[in-house]
HTML snippet that shows the backbone in 3Dmol.js (N, CA, C, O; Angstrom):
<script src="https://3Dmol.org/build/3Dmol-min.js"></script>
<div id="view" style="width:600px;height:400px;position:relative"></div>
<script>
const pdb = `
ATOM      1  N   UNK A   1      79.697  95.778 130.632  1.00  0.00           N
ATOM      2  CA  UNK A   1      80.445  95.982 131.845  1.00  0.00           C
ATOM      3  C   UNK A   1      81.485  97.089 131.683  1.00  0.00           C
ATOM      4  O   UNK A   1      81.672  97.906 132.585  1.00  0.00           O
ATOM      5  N   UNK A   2      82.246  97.118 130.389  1.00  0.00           N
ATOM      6  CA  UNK A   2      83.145  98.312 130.575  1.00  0.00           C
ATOM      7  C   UNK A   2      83.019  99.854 130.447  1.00  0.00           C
ATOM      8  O   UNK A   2      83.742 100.841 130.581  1.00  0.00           O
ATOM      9  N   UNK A   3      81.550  99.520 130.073  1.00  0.00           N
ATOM     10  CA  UNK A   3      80.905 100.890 129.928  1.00  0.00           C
ATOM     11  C   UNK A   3      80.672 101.481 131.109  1.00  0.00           C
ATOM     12  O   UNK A   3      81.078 102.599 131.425  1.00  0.00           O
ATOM     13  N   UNK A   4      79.809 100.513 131.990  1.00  0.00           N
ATOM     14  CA  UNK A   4      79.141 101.013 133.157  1.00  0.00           C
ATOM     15  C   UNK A   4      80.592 101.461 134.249  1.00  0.00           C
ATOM     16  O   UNK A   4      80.548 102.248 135.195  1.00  0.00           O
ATOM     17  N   UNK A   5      81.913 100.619 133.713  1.00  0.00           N
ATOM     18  CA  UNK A   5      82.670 100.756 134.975  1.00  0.00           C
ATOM     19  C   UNK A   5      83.994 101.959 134.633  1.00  0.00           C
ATOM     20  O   UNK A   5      84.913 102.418 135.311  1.00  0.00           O
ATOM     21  N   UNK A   6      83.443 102.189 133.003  1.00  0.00           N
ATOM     22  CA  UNK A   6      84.838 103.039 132.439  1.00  0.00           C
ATOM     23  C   UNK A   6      85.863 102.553 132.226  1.00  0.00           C
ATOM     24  O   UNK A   6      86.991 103.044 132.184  1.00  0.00           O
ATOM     25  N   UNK A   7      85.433 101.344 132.053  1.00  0.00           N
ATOM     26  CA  UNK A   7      87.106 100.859 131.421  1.00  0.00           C
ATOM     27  C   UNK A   7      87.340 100.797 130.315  1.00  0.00           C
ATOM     28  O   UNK A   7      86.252 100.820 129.739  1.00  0.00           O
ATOM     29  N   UNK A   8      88.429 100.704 129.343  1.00  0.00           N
ATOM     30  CA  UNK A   8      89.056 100.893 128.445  1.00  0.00           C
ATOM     31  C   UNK A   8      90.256  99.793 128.378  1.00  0.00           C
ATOM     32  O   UNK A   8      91.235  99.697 129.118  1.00  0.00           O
ATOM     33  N   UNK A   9      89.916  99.072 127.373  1.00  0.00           N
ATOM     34  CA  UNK A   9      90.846  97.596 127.051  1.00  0.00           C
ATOM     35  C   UNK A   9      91.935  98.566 126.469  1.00  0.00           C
ATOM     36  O   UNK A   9      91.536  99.639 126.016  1.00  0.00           O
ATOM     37  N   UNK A  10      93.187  98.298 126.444  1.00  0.00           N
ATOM     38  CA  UNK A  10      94.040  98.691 126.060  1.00  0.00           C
ATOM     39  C   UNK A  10      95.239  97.258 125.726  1.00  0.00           C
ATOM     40  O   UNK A  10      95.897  96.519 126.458  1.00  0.00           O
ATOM     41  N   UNK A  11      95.064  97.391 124.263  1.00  0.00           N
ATOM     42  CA  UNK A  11      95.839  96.135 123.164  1.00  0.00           C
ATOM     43  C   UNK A  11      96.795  96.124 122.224  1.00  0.00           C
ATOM     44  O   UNK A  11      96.883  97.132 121.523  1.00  0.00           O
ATOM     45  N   UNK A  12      97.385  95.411 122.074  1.00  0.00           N
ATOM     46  CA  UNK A  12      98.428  94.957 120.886  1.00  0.00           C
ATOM     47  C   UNK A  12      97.167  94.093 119.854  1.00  0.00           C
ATOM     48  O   UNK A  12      97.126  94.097 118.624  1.00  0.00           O
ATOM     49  N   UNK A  13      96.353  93.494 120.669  1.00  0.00           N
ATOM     50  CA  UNK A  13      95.720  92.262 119.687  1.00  0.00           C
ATOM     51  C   UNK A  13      94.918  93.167 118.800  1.00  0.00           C
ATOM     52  O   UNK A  13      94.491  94.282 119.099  1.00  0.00           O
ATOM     53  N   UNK A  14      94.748  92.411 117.460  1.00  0.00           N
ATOM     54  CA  UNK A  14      93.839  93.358 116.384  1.00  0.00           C
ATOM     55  C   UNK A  14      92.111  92.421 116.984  1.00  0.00           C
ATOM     56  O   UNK A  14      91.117  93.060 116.638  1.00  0.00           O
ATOM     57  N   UNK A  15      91.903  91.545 117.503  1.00  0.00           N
ATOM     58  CA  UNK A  15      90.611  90.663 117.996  1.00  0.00           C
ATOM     59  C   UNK A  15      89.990  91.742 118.900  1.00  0.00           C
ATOM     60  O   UNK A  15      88.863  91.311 119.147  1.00  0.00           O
ATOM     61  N   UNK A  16      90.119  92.695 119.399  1.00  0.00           N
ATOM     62  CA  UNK A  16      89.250  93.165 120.225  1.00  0.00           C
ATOM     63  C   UNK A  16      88.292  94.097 119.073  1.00  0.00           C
ATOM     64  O   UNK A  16      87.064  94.138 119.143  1.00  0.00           O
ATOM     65  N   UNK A  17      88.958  94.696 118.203  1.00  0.00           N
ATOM     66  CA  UNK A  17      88.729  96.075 116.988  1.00  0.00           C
ATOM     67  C   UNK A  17      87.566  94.610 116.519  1.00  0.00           C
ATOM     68  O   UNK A  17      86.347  94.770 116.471  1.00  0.00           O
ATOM     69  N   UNK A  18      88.155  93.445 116.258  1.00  0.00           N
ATOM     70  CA  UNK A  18      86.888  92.819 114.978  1.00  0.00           C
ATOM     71  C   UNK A  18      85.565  92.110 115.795  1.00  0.00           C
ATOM     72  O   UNK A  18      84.509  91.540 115.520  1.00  0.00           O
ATOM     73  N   UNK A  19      86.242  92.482 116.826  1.00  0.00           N
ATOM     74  CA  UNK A  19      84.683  91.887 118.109  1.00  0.00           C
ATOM     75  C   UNK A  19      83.518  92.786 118.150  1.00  0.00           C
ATOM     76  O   UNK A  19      82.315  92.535 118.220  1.00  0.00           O
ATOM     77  N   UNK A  20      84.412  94.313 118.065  1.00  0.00           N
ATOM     78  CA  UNK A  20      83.556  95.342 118.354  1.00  0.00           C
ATOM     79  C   UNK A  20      82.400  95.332 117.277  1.00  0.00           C
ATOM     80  O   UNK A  20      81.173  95.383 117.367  1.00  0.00           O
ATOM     81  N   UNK A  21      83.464  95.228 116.013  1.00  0.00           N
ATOM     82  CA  UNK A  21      82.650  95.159 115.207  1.00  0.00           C
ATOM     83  C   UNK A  21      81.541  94.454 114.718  1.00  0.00           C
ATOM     84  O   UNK A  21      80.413  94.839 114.411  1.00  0.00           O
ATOM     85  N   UNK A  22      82.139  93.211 114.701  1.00  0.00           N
ATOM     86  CA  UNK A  22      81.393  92.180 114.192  1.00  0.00           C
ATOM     87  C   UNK A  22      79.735  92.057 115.698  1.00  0.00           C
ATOM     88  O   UNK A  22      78.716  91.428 115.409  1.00  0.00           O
ATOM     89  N   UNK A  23      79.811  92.406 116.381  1.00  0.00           N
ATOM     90  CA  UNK A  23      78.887  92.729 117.515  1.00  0.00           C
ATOM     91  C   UNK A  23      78.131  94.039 117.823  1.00  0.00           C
ATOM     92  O   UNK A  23      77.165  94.230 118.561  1.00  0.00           O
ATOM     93  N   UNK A  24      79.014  95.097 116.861  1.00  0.00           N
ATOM     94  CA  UNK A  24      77.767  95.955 116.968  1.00  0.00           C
ATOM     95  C   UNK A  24      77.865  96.852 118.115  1.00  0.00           C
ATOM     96  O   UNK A  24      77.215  97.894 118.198  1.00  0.00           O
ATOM     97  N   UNK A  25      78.997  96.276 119.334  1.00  0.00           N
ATOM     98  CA  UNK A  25      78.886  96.635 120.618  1.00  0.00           C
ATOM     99  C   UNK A  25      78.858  98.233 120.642  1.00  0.00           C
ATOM    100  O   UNK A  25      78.910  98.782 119.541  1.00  0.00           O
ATOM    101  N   UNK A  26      78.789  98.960 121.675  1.00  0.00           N
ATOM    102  CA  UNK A  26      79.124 100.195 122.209  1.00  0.00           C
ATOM    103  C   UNK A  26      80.164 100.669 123.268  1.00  0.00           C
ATOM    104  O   UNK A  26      80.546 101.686 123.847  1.00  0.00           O
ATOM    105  N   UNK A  27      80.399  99.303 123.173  1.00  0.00           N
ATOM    106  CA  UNK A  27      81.678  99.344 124.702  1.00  0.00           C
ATOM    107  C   UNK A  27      82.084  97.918 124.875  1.00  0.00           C
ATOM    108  O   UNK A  27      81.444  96.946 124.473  1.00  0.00           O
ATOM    109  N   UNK A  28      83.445  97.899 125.648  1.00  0.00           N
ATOM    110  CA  UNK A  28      84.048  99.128 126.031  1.00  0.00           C
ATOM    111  C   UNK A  28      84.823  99.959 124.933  1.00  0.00           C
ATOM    112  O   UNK A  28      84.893  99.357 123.862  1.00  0.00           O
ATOM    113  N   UNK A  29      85.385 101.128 124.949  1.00  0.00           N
ATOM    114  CA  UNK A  29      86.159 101.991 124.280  1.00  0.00           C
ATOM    115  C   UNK A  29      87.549 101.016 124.174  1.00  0.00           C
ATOM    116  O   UNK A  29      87.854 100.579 125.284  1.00  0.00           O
ATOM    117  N   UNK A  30      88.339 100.637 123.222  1.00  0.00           N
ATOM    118  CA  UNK A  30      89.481  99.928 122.962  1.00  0.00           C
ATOM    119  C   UNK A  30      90.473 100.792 122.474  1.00  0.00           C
ATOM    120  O   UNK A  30      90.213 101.560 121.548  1.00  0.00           O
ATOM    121  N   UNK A  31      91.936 100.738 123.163  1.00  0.00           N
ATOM    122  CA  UNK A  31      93.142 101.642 122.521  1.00  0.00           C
ATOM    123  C   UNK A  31      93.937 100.613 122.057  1.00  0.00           C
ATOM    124  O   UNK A  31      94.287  99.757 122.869  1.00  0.00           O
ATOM    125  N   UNK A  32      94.466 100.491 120.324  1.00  0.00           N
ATOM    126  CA  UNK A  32      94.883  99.188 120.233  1.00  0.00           C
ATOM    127  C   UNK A  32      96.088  99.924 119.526  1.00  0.00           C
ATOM    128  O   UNK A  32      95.919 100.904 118.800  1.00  0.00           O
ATOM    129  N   UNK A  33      97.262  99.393 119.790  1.00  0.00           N
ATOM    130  CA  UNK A  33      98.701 100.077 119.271  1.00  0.00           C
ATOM    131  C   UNK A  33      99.101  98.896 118.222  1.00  0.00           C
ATOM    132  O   UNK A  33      98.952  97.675 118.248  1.00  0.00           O
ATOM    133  N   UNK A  34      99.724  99.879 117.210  1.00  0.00           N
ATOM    134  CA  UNK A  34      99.836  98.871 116.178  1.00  0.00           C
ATOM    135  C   UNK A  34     101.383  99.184 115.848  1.00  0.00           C
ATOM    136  O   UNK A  34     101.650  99.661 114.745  1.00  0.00           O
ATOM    137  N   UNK A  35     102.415  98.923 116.787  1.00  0.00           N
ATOM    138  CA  UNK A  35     103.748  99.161 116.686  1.00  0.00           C
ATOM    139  C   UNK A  35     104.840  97.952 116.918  1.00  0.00           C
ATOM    140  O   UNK A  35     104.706  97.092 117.789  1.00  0.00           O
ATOM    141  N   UNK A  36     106.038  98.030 115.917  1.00  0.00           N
ATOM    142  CA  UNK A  36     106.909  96.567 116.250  1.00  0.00           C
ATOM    143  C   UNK A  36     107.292  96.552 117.610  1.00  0.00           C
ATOM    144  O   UNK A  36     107.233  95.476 118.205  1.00  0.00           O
ATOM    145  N   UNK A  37     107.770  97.818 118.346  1.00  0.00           N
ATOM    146  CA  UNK A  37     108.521  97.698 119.538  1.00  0.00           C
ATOM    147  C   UNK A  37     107.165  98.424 120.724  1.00  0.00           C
ATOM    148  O   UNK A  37     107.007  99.624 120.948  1.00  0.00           O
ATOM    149  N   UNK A  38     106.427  97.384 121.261  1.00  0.00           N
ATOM    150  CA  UNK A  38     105.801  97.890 122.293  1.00  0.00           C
ATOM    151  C   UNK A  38     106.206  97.741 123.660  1.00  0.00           C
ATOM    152  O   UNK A  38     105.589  97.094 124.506  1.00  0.00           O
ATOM    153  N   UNK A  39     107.136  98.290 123.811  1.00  0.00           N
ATOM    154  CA  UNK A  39     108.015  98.533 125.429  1.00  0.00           C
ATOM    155  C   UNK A  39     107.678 100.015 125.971  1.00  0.00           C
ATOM    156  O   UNK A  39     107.958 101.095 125.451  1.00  0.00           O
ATOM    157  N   UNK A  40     107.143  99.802 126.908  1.00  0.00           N
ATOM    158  CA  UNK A  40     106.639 101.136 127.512  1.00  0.00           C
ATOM    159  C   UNK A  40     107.032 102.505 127.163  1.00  0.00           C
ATOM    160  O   UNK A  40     106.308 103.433 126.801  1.00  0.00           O
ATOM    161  N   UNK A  41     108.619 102.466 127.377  1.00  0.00           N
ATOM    162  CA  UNK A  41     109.351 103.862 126.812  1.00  0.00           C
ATOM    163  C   UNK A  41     109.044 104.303 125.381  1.00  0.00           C
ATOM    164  O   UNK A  41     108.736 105.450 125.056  1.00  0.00           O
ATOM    165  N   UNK A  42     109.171 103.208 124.533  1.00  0.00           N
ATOM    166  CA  UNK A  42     108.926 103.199 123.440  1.00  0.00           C
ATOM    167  C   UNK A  42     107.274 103.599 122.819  1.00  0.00           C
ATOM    168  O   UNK A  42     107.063 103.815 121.625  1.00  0.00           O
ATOM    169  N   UNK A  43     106.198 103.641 123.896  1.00  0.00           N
ATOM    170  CA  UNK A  43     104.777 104.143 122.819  1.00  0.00           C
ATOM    171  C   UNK A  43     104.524 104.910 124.204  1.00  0.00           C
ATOM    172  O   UNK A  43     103.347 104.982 124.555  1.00  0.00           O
ATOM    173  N   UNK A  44     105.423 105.447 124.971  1.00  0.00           N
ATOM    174  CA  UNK A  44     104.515 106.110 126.058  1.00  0.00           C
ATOM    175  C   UNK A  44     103.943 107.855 125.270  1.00  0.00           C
ATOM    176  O   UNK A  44     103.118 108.499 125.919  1.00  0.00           O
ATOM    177  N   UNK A  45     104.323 108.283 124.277  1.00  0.00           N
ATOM    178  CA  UNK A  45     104.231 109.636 124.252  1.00  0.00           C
ATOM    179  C   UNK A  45     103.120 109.116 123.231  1.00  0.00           C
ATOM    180  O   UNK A  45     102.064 109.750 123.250  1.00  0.00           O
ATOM    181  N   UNK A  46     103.211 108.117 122.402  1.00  0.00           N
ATOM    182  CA  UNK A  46     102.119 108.091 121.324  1.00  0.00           C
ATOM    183  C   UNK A  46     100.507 107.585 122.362  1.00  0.00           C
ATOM    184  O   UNK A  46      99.351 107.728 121.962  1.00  0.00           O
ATOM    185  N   UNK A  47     100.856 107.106 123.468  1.00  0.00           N
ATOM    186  CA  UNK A  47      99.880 106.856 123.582  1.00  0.00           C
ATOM    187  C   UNK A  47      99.070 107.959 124.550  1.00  0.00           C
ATOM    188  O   UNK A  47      97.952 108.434 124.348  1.00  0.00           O
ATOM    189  N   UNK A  48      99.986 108.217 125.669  1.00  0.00           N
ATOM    190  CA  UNK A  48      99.613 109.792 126.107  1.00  0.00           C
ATOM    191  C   UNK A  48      98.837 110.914 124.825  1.00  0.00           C
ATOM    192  O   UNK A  48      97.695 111.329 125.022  1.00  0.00           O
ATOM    193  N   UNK A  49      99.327 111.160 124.025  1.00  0.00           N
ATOM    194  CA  UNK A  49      98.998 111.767 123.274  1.00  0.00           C
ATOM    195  C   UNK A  49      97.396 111.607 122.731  1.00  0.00           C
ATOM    196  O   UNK A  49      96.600 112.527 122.545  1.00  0.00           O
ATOM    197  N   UNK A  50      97.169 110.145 122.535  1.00  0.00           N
ATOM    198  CA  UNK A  50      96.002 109.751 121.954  1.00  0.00           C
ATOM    199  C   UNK A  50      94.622 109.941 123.236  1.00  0.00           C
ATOM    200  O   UNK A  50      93.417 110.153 123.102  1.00  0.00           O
ATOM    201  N   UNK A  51      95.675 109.708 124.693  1.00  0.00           N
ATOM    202  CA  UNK A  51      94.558 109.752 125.024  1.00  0.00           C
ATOM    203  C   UNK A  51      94.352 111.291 125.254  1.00  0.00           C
ATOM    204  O   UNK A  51      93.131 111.307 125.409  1.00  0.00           O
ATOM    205  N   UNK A  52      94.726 112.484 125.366  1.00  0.00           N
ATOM    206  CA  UNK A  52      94.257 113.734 125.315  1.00  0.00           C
ATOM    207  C   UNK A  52      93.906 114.093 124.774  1.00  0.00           C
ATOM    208  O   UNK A  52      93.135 115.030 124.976  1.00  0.00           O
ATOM    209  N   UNK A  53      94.307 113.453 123.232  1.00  0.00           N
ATOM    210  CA  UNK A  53      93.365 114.070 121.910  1.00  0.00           C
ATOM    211  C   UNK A  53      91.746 113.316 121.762  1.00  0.00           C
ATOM    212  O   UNK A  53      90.808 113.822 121.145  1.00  0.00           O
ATOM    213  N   UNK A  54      91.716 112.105 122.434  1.00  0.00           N
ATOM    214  CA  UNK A  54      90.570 111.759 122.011  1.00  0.00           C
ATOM    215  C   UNK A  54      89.792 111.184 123.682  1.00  0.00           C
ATOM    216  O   UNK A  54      88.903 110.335 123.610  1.00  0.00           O
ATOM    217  N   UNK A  55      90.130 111.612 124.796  1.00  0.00           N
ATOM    218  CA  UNK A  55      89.524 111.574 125.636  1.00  0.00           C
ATOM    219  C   UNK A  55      88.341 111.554 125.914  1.00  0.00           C
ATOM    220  O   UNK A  55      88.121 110.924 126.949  1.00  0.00           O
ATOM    221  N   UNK A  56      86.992 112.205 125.174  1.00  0.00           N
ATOM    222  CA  UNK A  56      85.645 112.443 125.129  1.00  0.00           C
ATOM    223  C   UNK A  56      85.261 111.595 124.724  1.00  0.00           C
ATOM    224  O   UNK A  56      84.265 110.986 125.118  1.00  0.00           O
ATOM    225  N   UNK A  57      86.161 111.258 123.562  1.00  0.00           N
ATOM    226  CA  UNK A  57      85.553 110.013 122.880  1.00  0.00           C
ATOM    227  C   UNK A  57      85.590 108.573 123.282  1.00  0.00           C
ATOM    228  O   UNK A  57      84.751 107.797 122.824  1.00  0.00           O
ATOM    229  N   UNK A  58      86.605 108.137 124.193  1.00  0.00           N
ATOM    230  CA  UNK A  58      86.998 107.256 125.035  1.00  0.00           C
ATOM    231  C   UNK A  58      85.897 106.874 125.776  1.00  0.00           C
ATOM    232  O   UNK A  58      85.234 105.838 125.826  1.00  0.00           O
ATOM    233  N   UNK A  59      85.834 108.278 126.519  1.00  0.00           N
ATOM    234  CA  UNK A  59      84.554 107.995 127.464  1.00  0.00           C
ATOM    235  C   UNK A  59      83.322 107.703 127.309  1.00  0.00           C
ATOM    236  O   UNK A  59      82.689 107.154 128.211  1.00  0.00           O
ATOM    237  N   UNK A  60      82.524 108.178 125.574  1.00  0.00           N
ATOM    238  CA  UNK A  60      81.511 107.358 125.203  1.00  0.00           C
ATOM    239  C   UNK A  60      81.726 106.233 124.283  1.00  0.00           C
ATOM    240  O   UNK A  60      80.796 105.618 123.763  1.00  0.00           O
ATOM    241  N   UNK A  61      82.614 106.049 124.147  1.00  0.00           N
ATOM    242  CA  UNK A  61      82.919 104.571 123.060  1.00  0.00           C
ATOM    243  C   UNK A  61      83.561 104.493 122.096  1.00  0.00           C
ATOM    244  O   UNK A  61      83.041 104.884 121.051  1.00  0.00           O
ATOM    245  N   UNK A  62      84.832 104.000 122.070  1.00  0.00           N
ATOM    246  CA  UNK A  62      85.563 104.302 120.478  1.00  0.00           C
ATOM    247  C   UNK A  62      86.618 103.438 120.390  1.00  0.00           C
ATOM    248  O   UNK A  62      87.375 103.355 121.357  1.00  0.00           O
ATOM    249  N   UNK A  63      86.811 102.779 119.410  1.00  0.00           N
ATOM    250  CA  UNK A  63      88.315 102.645 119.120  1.00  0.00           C
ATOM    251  C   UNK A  63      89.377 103.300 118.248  1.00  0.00           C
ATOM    252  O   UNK A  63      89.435 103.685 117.080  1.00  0.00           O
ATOM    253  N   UNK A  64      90.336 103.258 119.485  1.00  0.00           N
ATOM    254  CA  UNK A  64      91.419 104.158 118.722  1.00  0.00           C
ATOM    255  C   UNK A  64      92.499 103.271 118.046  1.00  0.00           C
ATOM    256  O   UNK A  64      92.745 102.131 118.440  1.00  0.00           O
ATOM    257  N   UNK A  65      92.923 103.673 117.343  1.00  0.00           N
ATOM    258  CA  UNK A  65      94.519 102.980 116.533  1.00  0.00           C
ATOM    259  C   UNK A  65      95.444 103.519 116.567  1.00  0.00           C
ATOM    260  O   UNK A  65      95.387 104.537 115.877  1.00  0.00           O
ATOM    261  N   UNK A  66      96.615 103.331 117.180  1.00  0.00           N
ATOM    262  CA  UNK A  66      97.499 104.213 117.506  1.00  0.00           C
ATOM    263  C   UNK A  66      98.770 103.276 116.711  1.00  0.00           C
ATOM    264  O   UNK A  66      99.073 102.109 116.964  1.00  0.00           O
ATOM    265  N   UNK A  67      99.361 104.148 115.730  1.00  0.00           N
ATOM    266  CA  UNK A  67     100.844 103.279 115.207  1.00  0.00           C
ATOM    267  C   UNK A  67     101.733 104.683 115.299  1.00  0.00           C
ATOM    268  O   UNK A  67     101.438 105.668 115.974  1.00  0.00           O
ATOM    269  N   UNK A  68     103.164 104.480 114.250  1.00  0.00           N
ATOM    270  CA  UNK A  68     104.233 105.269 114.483  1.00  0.00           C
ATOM    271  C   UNK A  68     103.586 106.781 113.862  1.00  0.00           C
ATOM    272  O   UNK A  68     103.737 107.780 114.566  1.00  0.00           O
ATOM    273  N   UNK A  69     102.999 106.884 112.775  1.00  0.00           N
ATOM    274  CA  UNK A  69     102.524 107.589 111.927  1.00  0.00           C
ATOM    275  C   UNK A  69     101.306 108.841 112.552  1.00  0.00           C
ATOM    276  O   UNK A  69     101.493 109.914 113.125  1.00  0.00           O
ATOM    277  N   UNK A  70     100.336 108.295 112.233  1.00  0.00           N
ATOM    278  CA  UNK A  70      99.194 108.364 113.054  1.00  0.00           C
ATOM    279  C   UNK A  70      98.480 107.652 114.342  1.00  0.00           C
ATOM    280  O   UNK A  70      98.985 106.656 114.861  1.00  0.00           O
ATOM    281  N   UNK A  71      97.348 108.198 114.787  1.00  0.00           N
ATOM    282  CA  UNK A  71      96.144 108.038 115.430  1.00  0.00           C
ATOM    283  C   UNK A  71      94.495 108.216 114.494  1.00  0.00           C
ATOM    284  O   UNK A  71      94.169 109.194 113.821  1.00  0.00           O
ATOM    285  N   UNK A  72      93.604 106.844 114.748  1.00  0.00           N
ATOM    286  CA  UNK A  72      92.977 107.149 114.125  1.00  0.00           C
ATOM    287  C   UNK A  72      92.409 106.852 114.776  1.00  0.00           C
ATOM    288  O   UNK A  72      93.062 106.464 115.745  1.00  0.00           O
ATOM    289  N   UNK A  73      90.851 106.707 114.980  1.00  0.00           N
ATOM    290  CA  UNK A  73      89.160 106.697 115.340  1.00  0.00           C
ATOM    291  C   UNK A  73      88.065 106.359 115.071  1.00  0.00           C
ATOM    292  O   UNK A  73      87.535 107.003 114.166  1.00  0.00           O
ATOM    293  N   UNK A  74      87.342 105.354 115.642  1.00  0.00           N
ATOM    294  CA  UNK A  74      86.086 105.014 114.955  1.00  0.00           C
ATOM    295  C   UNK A  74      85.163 104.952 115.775  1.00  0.00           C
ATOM    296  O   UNK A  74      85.067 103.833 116.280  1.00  0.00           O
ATOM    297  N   UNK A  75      84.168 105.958 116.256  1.00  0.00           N
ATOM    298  CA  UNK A  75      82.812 106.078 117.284  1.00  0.00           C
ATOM    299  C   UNK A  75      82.581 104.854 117.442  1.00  0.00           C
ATOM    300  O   UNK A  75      83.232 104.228 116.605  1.00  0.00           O
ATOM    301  N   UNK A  76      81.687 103.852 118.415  1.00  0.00           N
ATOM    302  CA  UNK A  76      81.332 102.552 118.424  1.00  0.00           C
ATOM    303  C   UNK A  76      79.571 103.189 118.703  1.00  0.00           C
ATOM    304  O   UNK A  76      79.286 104.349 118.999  1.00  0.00           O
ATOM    305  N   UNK A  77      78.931 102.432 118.570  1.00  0.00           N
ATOM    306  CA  UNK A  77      79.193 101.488 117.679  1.00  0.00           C
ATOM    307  C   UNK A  77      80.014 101.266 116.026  1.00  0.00           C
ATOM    308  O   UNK A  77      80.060 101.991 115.032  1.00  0.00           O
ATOM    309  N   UNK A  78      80.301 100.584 116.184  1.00  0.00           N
ATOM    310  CA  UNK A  78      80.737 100.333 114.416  1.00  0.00           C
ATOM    311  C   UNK A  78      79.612 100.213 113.465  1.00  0.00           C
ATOM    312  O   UNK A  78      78.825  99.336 113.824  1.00  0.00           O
ATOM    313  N   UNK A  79      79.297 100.779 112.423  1.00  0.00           N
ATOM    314  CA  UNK A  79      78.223 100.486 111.513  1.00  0.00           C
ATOM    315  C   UNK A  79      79.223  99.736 110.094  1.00  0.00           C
ATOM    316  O   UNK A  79      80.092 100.233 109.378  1.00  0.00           O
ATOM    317  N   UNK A  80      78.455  98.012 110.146  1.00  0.00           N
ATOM    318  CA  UNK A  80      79.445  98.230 108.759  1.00  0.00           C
ATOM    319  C   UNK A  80      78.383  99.083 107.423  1.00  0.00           C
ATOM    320  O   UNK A  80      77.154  99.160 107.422  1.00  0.00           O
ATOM    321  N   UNK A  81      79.328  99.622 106.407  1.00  0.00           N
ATOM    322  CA  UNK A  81      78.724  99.716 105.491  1.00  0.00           C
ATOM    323  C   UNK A  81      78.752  99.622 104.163  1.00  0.00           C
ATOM    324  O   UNK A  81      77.733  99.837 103.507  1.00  0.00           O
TER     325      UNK A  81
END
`;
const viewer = $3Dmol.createViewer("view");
viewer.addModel(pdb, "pdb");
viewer.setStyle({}, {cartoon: {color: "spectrum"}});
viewer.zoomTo();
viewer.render();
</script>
């Protein structure tokens, strides 16, 4: 469903990242912030940011990780290996 409709879960919870995985899925694309203070003011530029840098990828499937430091990325499906 979040594929077909473009949506994009957007989380604090780390359960959406081990669903993807553990399922193999392709969607939806998940933005999961991994910060102590998640108050809007507080991750609006980290998360703006993530989504311009990785926008393409959003749109065919990915999860992103966004903390104070970095942004990171993993195409979905997930392959473990």
């Amino acid at each position: 469903m979040g594929k077909i409709n473009g949506y994009i879960v957007f989380t604090h919870d780390l359960d959406f990242g081990s669903l993807l995985a553990a399922t193999s899925a392709d969607s939806p694309s998940v933005i999961q912030v991994r910060t102590q203070d998640i108050l809007p003011n507080s991750i609006e530029n980290l998360v703006i940011s993530a989504l311009n840098q990785f926008e393409s990828l959003l749109e065919s499937g990915a999860l992103i990780t966004i903390d104070q430091a970095q942004s990171r990325v993993r195409i979905l499906p997930i392959r473990r290996e």
